[in-house]
NUMAR-244349 format. One record per residue (C-alpha): residue number from 0; chain; x, y, z; residue in three letters. Coordinates in Angstrom, 2 decimals. Example, Ala and Ser with C-alpha at 12.3 -4.5 7.8 and 13.67 -1.06 7.14 Angstrom:
2
+-----+-------+---------+---------+---------+------+
!  nr ! kette !       x !       y !       z ! rest !
+-----+-------+---------+---------+---------+------+
!   0 !     A !   12.30 !   -4.50 !    7.80 !  ALA !
!   1 !     A !   13.67 !   -1.06 !    7.14 !  SER !
+-----+-------+---------+---------+---------+------+
//
This chain:
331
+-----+-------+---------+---------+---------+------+
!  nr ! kette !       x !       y !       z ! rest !
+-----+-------+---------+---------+---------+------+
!   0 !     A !   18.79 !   -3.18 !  -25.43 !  UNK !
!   1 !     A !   19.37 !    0.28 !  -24.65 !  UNK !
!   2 !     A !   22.31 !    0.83 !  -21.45 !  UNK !
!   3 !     A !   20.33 !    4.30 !  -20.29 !  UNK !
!   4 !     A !   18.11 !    3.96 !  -17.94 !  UNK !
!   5 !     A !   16.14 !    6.53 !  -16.15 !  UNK !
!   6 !     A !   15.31 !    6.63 !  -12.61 !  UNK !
!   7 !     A !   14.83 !    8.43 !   -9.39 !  UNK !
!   8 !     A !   17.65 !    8.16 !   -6.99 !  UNK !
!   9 !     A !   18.34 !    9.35 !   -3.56 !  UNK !
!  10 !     A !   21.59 !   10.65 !   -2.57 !  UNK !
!  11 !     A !   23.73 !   13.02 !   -0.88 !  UNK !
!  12 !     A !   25.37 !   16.00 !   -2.32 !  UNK !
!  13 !     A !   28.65 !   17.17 !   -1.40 !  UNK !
!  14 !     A !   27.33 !   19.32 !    1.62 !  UNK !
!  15 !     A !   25.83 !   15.90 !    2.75 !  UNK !
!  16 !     A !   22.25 !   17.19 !    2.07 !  UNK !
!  17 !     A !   20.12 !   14.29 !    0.98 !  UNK !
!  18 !     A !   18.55 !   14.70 !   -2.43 !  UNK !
!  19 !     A !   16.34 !   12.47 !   -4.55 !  UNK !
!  20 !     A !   15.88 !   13.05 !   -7.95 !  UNK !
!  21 !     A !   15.46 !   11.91 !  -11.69 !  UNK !
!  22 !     A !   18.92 !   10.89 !  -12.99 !  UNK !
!  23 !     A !   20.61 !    8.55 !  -15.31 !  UNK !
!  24 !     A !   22.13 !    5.00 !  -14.86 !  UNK !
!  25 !     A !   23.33 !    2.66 !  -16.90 !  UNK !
!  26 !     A !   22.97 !   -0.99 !  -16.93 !  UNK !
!  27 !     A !   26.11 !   -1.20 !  -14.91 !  UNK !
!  28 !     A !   25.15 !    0.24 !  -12.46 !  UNK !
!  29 !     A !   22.54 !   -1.80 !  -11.38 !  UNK !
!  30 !     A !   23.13 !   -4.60 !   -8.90 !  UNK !
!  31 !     A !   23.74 !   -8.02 !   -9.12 !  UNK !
!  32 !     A !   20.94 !   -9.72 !   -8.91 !  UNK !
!  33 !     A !   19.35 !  -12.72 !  -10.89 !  UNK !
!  34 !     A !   16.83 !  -11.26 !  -12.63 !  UNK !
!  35 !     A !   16.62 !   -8.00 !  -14.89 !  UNK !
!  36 !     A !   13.42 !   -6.79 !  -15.19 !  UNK !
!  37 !     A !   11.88 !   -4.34 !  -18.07 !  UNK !
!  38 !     A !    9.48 !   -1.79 !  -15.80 !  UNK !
!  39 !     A !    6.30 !   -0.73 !  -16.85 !  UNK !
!  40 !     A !    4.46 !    0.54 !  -13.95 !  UNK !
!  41 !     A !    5.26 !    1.71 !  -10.56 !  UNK !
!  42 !     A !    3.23 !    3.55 !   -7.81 !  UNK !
!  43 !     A !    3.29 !    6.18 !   -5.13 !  UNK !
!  44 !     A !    2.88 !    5.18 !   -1.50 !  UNK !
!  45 !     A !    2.99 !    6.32 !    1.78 !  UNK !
!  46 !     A !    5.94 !    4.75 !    2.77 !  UNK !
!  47 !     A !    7.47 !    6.23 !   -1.09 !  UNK !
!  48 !     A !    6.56 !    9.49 !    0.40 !  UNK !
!  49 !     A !    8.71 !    9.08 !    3.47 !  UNK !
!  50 !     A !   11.44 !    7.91 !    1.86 !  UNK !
!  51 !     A !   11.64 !   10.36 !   -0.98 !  UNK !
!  52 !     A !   11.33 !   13.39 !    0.77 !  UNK !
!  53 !     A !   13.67 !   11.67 !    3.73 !  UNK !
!  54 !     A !   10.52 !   12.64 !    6.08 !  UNK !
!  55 !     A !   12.15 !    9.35 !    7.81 !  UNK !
!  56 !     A !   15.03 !    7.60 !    7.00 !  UNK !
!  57 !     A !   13.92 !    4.65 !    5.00 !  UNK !
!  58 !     A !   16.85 !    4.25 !    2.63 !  UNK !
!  59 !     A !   19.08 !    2.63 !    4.28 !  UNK !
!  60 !     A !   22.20 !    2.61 !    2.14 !  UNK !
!  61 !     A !   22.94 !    5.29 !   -0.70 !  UNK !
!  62 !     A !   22.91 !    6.29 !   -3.31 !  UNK !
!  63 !     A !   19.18 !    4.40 !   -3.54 !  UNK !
!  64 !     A !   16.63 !    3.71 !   -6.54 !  UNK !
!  65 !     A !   13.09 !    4.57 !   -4.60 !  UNK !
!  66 !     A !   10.25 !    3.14 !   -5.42 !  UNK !
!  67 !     A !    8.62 !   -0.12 !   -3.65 !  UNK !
!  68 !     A !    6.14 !   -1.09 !   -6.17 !  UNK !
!  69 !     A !    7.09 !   -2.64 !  -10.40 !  UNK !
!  70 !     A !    5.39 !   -4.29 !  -12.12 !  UNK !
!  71 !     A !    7.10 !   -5.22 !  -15.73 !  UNK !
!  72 !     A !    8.66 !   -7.98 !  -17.96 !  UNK !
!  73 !     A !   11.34 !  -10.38 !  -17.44 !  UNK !
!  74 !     A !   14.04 !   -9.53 !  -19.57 !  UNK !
!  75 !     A !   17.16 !  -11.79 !  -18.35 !  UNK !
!  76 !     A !   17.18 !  -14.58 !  -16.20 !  UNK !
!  77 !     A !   19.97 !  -16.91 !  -14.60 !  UNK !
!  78 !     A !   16.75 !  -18.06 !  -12.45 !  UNK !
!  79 !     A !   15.37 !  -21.48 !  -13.30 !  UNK !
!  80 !     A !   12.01 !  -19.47 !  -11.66 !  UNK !
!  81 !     A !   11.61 !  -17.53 !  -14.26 !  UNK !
!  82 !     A !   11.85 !  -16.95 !  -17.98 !  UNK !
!  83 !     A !   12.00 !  -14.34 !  -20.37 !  UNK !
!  84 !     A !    8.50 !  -13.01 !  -21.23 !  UNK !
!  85 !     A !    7.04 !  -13.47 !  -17.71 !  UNK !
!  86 !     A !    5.03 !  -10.74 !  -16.30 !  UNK !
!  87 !     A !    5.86 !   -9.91 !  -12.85 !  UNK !
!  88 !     A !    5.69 !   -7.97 !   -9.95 !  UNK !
!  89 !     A !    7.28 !   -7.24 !   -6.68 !  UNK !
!  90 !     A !    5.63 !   -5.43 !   -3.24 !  UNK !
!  91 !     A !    7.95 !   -4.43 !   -1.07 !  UNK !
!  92 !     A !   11.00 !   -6.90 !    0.56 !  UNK !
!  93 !     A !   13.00 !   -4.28 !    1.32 !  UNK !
!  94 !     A !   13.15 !   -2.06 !   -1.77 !  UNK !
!  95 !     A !   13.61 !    1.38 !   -1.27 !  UNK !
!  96 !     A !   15.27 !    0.15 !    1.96 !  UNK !
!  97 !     A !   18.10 !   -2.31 !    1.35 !  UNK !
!  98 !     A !   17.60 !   -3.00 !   -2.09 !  UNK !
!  99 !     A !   17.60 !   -0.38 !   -5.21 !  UNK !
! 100 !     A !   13.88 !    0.12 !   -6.42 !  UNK !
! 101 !     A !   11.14 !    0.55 !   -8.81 !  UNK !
! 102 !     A !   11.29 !    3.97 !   -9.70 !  UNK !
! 103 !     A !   13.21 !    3.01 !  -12.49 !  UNK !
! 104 !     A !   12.98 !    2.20 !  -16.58 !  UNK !
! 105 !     A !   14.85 !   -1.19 !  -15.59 !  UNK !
! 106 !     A !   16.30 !   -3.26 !  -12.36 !  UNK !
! 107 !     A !   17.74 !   -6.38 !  -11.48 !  UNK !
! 108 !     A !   15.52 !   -8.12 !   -8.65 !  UNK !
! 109 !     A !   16.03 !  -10.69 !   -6.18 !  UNK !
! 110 !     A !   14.14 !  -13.90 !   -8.06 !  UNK !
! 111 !     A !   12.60 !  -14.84 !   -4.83 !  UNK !
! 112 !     A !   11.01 !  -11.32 !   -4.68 !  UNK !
! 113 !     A !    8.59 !  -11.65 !   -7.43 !  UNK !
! 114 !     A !    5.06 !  -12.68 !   -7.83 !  UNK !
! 115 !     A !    3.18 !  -13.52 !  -10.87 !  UNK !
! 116 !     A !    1.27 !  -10.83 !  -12.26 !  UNK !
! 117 !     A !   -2.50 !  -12.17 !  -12.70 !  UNK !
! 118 !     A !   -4.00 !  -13.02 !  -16.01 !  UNK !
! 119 !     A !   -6.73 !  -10.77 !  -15.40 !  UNK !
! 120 !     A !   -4.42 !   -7.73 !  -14.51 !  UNK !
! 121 !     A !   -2.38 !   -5.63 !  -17.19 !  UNK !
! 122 !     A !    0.96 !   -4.06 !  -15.38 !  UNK !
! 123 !     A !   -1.18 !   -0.99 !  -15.44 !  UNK !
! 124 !     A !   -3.70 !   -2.67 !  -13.29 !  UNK !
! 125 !     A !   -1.44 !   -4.33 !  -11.40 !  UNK !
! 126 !     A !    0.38 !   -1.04 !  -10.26 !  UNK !
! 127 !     A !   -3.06 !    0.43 !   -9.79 !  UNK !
! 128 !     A !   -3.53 !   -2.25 !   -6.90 !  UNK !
! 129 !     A !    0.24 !   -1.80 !   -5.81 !  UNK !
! 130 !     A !    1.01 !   -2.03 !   -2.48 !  UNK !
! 131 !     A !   -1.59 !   -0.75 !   -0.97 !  UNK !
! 132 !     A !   -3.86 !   -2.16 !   -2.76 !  UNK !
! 133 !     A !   -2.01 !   -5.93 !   -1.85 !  UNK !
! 134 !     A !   -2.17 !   -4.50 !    2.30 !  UNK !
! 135 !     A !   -5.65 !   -3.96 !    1.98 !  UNK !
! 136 !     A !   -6.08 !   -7.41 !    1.07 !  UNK !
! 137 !     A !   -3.75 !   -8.97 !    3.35 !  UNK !
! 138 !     A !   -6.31 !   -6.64 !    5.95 !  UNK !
! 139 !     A !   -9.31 !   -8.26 !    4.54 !  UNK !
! 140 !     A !   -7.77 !  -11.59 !    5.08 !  UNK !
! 141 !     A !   -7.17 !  -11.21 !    8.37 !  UNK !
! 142 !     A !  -10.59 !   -9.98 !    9.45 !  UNK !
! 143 !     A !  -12.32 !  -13.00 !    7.46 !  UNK !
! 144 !     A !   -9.61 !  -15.48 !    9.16 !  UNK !
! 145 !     A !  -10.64 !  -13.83 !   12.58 !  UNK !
! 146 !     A !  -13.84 !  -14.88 !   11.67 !  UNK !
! 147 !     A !  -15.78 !  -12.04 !   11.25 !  UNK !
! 148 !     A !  -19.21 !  -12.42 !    8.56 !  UNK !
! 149 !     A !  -20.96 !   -9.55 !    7.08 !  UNK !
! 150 !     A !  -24.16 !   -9.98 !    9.29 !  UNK !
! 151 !     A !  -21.52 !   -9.27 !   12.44 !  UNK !
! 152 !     A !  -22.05 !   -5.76 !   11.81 !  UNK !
! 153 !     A !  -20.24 !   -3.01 !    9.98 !  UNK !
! 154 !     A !  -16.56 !   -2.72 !    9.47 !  UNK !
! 155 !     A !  -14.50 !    0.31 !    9.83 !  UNK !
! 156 !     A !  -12.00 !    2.07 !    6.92 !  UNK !
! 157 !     A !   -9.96 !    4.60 !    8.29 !  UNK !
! 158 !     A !   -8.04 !    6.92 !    5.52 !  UNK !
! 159 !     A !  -11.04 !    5.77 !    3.61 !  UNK !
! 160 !     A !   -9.78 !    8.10 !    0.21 !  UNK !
! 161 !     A !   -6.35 !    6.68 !    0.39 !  UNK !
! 162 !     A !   -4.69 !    3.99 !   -1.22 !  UNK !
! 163 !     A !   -5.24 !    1.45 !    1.28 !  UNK !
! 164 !     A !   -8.41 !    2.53 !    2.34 !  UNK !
! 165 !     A !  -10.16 !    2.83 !   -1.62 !  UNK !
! 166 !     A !   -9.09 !   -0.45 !   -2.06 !  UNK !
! 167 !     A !  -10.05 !   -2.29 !    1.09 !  UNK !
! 168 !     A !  -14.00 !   -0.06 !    0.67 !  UNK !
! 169 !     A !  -14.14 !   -1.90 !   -2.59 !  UNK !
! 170 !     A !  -12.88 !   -5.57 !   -1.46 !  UNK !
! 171 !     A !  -15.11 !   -5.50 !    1.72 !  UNK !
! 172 !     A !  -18.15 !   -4.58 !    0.01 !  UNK !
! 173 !     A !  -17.76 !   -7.12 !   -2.62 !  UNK !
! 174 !     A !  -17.69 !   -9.68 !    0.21 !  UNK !
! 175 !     A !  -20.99 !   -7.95 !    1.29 !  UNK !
! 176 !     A !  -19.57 !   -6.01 !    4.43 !  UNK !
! 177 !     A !  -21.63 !   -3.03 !    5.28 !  UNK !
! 178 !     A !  -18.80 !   -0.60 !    4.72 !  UNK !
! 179 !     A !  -18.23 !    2.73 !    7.06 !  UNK !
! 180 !     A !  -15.23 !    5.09 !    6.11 !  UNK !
! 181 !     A !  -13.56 !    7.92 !    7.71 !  UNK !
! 182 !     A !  -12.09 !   10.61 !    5.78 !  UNK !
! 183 !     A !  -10.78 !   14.34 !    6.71 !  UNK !
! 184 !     A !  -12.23 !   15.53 !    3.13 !  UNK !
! 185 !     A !  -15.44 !   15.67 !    3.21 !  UNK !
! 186 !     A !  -15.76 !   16.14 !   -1.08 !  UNK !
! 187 !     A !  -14.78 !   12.29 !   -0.76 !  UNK !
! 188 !     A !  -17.79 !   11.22 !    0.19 !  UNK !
! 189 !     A !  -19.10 !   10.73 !   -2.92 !  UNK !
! 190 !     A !  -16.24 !    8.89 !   -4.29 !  UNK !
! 191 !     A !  -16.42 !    6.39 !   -1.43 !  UNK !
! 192 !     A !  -19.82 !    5.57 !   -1.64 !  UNK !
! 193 !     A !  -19.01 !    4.83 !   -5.48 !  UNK !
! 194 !     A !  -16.36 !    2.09 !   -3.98 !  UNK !
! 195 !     A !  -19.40 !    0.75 !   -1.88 !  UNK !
! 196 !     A !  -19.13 !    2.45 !    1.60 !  UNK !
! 197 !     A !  -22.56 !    2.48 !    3.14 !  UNK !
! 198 !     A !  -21.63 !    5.46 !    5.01 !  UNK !
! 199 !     A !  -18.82 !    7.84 !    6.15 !  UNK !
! 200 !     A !  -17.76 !    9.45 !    9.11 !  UNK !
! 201 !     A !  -15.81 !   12.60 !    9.98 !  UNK !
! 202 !     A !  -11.71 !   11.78 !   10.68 !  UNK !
! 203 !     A !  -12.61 !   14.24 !   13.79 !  UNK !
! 204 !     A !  -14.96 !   11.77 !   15.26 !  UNK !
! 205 !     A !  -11.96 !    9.35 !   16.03 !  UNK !
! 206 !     A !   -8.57 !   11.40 !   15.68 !  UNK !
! 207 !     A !   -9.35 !   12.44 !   19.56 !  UNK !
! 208 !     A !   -9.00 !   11.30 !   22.64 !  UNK !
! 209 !     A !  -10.56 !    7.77 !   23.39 !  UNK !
! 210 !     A !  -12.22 !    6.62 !   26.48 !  UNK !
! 211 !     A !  -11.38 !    3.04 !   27.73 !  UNK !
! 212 !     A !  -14.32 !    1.94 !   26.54 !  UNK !
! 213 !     A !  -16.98 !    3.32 !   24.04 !  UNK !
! 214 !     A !  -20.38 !    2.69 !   22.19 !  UNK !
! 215 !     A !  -19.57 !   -0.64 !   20.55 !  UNK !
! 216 !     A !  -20.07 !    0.04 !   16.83 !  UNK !
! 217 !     A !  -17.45 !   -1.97 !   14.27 !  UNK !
! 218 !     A !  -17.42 !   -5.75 !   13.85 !  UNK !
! 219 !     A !  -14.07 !   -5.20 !   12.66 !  UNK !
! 220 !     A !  -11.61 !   -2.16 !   10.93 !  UNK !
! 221 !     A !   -8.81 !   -1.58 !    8.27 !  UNK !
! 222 !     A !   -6.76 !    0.96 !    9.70 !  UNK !
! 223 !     A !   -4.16 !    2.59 !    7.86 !  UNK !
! 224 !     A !   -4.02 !    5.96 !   11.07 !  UNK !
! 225 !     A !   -3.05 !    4.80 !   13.73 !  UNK !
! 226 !     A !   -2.49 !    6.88 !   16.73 !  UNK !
! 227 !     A !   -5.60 !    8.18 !   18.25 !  UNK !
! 228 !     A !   -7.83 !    7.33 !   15.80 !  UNK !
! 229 !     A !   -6.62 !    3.49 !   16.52 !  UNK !
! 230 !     A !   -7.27 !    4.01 !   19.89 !  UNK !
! 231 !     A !  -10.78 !    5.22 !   19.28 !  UNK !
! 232 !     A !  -11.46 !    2.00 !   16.67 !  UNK !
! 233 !     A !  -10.68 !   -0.10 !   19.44 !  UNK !
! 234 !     A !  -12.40 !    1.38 !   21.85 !  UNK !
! 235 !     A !  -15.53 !    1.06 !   19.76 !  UNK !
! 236 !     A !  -15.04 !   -2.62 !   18.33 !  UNK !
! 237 !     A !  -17.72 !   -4.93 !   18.99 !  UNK !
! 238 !     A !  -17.29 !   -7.90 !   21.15 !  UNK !
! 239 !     A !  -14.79 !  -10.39 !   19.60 !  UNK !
! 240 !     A !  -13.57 !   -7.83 !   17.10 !  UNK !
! 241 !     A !  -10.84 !   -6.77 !   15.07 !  UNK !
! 242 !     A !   -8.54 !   -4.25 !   13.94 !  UNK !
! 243 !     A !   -6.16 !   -5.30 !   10.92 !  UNK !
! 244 !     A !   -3.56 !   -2.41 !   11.56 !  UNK !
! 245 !     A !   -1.28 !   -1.88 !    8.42 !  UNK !
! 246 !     A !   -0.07 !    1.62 !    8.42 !  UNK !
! 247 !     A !    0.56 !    5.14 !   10.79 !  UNK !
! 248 !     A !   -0.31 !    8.00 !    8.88 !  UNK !
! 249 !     A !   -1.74 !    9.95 !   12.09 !  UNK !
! 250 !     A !    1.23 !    8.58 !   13.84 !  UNK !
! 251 !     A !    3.16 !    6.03 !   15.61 !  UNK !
! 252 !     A !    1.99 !    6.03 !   18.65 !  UNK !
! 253 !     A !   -1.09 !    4.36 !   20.29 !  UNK !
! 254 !     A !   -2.70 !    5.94 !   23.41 !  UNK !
! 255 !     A !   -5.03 !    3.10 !   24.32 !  UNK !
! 256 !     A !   -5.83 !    0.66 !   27.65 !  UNK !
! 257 !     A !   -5.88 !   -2.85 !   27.73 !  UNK !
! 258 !     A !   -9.50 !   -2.60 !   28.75 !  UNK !
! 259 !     A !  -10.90 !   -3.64 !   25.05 !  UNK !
! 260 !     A !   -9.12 !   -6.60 !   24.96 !  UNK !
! 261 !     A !   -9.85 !   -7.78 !   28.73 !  UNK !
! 262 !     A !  -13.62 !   -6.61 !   28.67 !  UNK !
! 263 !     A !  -14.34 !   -7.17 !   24.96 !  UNK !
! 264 !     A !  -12.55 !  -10.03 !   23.55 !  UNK !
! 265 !     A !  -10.54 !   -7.70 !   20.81 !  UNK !
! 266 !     A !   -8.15 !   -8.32 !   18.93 !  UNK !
! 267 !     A !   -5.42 !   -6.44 !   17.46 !  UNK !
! 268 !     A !   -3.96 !   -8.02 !   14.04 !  UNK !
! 269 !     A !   -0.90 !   -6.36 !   12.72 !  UNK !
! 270 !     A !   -0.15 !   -6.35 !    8.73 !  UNK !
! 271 !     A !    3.16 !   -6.67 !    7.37 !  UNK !
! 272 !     A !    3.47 !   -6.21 !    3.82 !  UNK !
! 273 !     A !    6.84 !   -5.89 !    3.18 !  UNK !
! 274 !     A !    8.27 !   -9.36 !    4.98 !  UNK !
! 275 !     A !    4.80 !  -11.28 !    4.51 !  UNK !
! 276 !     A !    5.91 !  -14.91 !    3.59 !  UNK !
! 277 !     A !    5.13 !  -16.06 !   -0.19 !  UNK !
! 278 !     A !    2.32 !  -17.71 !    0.82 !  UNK !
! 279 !     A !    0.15 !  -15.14 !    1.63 !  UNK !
! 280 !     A !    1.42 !  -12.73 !   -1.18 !  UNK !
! 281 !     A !   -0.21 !  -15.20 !   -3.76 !  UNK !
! 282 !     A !   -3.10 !  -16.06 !   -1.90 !  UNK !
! 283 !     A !   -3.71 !  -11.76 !   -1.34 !  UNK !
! 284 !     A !   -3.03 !  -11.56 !   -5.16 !  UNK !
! 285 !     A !   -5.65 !  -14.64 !   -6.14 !  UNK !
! 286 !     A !   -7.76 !  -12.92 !   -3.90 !  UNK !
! 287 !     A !   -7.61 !   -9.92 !   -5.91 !  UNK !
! 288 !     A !   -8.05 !  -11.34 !   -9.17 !  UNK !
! 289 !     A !  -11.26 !  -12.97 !   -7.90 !  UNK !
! 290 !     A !  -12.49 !   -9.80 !   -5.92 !  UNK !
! 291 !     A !  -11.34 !   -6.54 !   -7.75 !  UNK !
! 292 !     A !  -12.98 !   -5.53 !  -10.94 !  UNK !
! 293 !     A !  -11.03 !   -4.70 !  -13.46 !  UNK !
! 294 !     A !  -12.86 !   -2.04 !  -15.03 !  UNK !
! 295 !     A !  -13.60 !   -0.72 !  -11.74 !  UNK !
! 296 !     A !  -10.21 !    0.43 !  -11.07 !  UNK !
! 297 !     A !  -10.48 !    2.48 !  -13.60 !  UNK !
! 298 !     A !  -11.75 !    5.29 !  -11.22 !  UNK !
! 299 !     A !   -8.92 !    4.74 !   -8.61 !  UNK !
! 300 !     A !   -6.22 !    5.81 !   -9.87 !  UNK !
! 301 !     A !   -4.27 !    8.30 !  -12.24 !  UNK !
! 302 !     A !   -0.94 !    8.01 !  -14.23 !  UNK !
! 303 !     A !    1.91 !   10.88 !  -14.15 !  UNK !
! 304 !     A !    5.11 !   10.25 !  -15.63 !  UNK !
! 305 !     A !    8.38 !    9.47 !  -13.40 !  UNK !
! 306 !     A !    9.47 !   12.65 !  -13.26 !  UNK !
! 307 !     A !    6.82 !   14.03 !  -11.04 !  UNK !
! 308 !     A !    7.71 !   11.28 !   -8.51 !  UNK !
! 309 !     A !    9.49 !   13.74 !   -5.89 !  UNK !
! 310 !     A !    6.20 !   16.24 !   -5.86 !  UNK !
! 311 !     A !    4.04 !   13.42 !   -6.14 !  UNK !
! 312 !     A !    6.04 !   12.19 !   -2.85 !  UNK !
! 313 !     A !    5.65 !   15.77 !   -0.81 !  UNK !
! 314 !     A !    1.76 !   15.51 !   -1.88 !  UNK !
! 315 !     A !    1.06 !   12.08 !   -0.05 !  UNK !
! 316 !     A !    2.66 !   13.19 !    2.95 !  UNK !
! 317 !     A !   -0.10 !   15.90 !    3.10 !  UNK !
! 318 !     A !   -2.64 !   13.99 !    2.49 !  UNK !
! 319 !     A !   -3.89 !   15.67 !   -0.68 !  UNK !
! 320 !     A !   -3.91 !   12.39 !   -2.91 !  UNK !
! 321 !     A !   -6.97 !   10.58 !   -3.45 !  UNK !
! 322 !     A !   -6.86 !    6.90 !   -3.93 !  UNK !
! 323 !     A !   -3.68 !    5.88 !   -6.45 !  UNK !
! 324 !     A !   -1.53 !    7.31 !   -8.17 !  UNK !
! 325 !     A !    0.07 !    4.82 !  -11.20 !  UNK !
! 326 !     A !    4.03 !    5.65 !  -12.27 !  UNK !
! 327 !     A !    4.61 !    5.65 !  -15.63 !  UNK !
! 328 !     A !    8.29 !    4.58 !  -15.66 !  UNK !
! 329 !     A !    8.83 !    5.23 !  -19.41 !  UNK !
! 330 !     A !    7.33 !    8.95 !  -19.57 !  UNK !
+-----+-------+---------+---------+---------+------+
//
């Protein structure tokens, strides 16, 4: 087994300016944790983007491995869990954060972290799903635990040409949800009506500000925004609907009322992926393997080698990536 290992890593130089960038570890130098894994895949994210450009301070110790997506092969294990030969993967729990990450050709992983990779998914696959592929699902769940049927009316999917968004056009319209999505590029619209939106929408239309209440329109809405286009969702859900809010991409901040909720019965479901309990993660991932098409992905998502990670990273932030983007840890 060979002791180099490529990855990214963030760090500081000696004037203390923070730096991430494609280096060389050894074996080592990884941590001690109970199970070394052989990567495969990895992906780019949002929440890669903040943290590898330092946009926000997500790493929370350094030097850091970035990177909160693998998917790859057990290579060592002191678990009883797993074995040698098992394909895994891991979303999130802190990597990238408090734990050293994916964006590397190897790493030793928490044996609670990991999932099971599907039989139906290659790593590839797997990665093209990723994270935000996972939070779109754990979205989708929500909505269809809130209740919410297809004949309710149409659902709502902001940042409809991201990550998130691709994947949650393509789970809700296999469920048979009429499917609207918002994007800010309007040369997506074609691309999102080959994921099975009905429909699109301008981002202008609900990045402004809301009125208390509006038009009801949306049964529900996966919203990866946040910000005023949140606050315009929920003034225009139904009554009795939902908003499964997993990300903040237009921002933190939410300049709403309390009027939808007292006048319309809404609800506002938050989505965790990062912390979400075991339990969900392999019901979102059986979900997946029932719902997603294999071959379907195939128009998702690209593949660029690790070394373009830090670019790849600046490009998210702008919003100039169109649904995933698939690591190639070994190129």
């Amino acid at each position: 087994m060979s002791s180099s290992i490529k990855a990214i890593v963030a760090n500081k130089d000696a004037d203390g300016k923070f730096n991430a960038a494609l280096t060389t570890l050894s074996l080592a130098d990884l941590p001690d944790e109970d199970v070394l894994v052989d990567i495969d895949f990895s992906t780019v994210n949002y929440k890669d983007g903040l943290a590898v450009t330092n946009t926000f301070p997500i790493c929370a110790k350094l030097p850091m491995v970035c990177g909160i997506d693998l998917a790859g092969t057990v290579v060592e294990s002191r678990s009883p869990k797993w074995q040698a030969g098992d394909r895994v993967l891991v979303n999130g729990y802190g990597l990238s954060e408090r734990h050293w990450g994916a964006y590397a050709q190897k790493q030793r992983v928490n044996a609670d972290f990991l999932v099971r990779i599907p039989e139906v998914f290659s790593s590839e696959l797997a990665m093209a799903i990723g994270t935000a592929g996972y939070t779109s699902m754990l979205a989708v769940n929500a909505i269809r635990d809130h209740g919410t049927q297809p004949a309710d009316g149409p659902v709502l999917v902001t940042g409809g040409a991201g990550g998130v968004g691709s994947v949650a056009i393509m789970l809700l319209a296999k469920l048979g949800y009429e499917v609207v999505a918002s994007t800010g590029r309007p040369e997506t619209a074609a691309y999102l009506k080959s994921l099975g939106a009905k429909d699109t929408i301008a981002r202008s239309e609900l990045a402004r500000a809301a009125k208390p209440l509006e038009k009801e329109l949306w049964a529900a809405c996966v919203d990866s925004v946040g910000s005023t286009t949140l606050a315009t969702a929920l003034a225009q859900l139904r009554y009795n609907g939902v908003v499964a809010a997993c990300g903040l991409a237009g921002g933190g901040d939410l300049p709403s009322t309390v009027m939808p909720f007292l006048l319309r019965n809404a609800r506002l479901q938050g989505i965790d992926s990062v912390m979400a309990p075991m339990a969900a993660r392999e019901r979102a991932w059986k979900d997946l393997a029932e719902l997603i098409d294999p071959a379907a992905l195939k128009g998702v998502y690209t593949i660029e080698p690790l070394a373009r990670v830090p670019a790849l990273c600046a490009s998210i932030l702008r919003g100039e990536i169109r649904g995933r983007v698939v690591i190639d840890v070994n190129r």
